[in-house]
N, C-alpha and C positions, 0 to 999 in steps of 0.2 A: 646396506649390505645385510646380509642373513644374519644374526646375532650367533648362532650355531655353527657357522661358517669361520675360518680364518680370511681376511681379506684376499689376501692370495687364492684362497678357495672360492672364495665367491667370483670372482674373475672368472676363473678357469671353468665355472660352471655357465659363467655367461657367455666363455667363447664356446661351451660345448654347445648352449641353445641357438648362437649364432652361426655352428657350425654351415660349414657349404661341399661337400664333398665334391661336389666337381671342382673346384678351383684347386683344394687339397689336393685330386689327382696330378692334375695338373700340374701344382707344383712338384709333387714328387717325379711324376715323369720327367719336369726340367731338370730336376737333380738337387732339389733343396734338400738339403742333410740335417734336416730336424728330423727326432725322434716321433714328435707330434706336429701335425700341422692340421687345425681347425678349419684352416679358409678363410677364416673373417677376411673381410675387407678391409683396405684403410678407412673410407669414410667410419665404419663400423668400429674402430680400432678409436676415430677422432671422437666420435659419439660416447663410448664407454671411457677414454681418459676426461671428456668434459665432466661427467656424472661424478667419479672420481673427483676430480680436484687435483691440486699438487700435493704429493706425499714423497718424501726421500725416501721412507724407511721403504716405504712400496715398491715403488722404483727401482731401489736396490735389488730388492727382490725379487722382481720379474729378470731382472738384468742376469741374473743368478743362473737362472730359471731357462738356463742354453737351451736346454732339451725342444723348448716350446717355441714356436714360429711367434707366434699373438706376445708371449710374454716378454720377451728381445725387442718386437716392435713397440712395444706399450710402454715399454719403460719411460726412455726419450719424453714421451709425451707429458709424463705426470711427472718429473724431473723436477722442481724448482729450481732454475738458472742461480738464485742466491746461496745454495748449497753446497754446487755442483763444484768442485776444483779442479784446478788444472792436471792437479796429478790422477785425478779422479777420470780424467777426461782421456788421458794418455791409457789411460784401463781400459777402460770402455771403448775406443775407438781401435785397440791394438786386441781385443777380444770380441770383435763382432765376428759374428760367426757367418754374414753373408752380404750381399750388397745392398739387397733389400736393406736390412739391418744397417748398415751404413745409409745409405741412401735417407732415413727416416733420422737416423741417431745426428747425421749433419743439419739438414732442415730443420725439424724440430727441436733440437738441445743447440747444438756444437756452433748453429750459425749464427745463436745470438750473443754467444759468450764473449766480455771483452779481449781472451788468448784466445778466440778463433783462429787468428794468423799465427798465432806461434805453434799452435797444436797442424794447420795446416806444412807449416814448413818443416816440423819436424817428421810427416807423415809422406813428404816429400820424399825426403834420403834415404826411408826405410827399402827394405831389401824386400819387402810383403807387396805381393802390387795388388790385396786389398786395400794397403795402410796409404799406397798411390792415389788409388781411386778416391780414396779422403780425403786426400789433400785434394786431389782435383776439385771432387764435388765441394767441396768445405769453402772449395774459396772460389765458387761459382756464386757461392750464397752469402759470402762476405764484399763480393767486389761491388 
């Protein structure tokens, strides 16, 4: 990363080079409710968390980081599973801010956790039918 940069900064300038504005459109026309949405792809998303590595503090920080489409999805990725706790887990899954976002945060982090099923069942009873979708997806990838 750029020494002049904050890690977070250097991301956000790689999702600006990898930007795609037609996909961006496109999301926004479907109705994603990011403040910013880049485009990147997944593969492009799986490409810059390899480069990356696992970092929590990062992680965290993307997680943070609502506003952005790429940072919500990146997170999940560079996560370290030995960090990540349950109650950590219950945040993050009860704060995604879209399916997408679930969709990535279950596959990627949540499916290989040993509380996978308990984060699924409790995501079950929620009255949020994102937190539904969670559970569903969650234990598509646990079963």
């Amino acid at each position: 990363m750029d020494g002049d940069k904050s890690p977070l900064q250097a991301i956000k300038h790689r999702f600006y080079a990898m930007r795609n504005g037609i996909v961006a459109d496109t999301l926004r026309r479907a109705g994603a409710e990011y403040r910013v949405i880049f485009g990147v792809n997944l593969p492009q998303l799986k490409e810059i968390a390899s480069d990356i590595g696992y970092d929590a503090v990062l992680a965290r920080e993307l997680w943070a980081n609502v506003s952005t489409r790429e940072s919500v999805l990146l997170a999940p990725m560079i996560m370290p599973a030995e960090e990540f706790t349950i109650d950590e887990a219950r945040r993050w899954v009860a704060s995604a801010p879209s399916v997408e976002a679930v969709d990535v945060l279950c596959l990627r982090l949540l499916g290989r956790m040993p509380f996978a099923a308990q984060i699924a069942d409790e995501c079950l009873v929620s009255d949020s039918r994102l937190m539904q979708y969670a559970a569903m997806r969650l234990r598509s990838y646990i079963s």
